[in-house]
Phi, psi and omega in degrees: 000145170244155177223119172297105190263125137229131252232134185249161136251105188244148175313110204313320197275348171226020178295326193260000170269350177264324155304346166290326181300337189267347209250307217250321174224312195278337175297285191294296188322317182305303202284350175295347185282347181075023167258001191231163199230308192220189188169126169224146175240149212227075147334094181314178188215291202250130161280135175275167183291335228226020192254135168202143178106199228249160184213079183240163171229166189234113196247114184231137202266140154229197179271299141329112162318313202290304178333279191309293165329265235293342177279340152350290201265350178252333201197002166280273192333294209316307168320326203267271190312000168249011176279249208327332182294316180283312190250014177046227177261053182240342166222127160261118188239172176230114211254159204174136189244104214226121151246135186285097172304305202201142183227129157304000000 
């Protein structure tokens, strides 16, 4: 199993439209391209003192190598740019690519 990890920093001042907007649109969008399997969304609990708004990451699991390509080259941007468009530098994200070794 893989996992897309994408890890936001959001602002304080635009945390509950944005998280309604990843819950209410940009998630079913993501899983509507049919590259993903699951999708979790993760609220970080410890913050470094010098860390401020909010921290969650968004784990969207797939199968494939091929999976990850096609939404790469079809539907990340577009996406990524209707991130920025709504919301600018009020959320800063970072993206990471995890394989799942072993699951208890």
């Amino acid at each position: 199993m893989l996992i897309y990890n994408v890890t936001c920093n959001v602002e304080d001042s635009i945390l509950s439209k944005w998280l309604e907007w990843m819950k209410e649109e940009h998630i079913p969008e993501v899983m509507n391209t049919q590259c993903f399997i699951s999708c979790k969304i993760m609220r970080v609990l410890q913050q470094s003192e010098e860390e401020t708004g909010a921290t969650f990451a968004i784990q969207y699991e797939y199968l494939k190598p091929e999976n990850f390509e096609t939404y790469s080259k079809e539907f990340a941007l577009t996406l990524q740019q209707k991130t920025k468009k709504l919301f600018g530098n009020s959320v800063l994200a970072f993206r990471t690519h995890l394989e799942i070794i072993h699951q208890f």
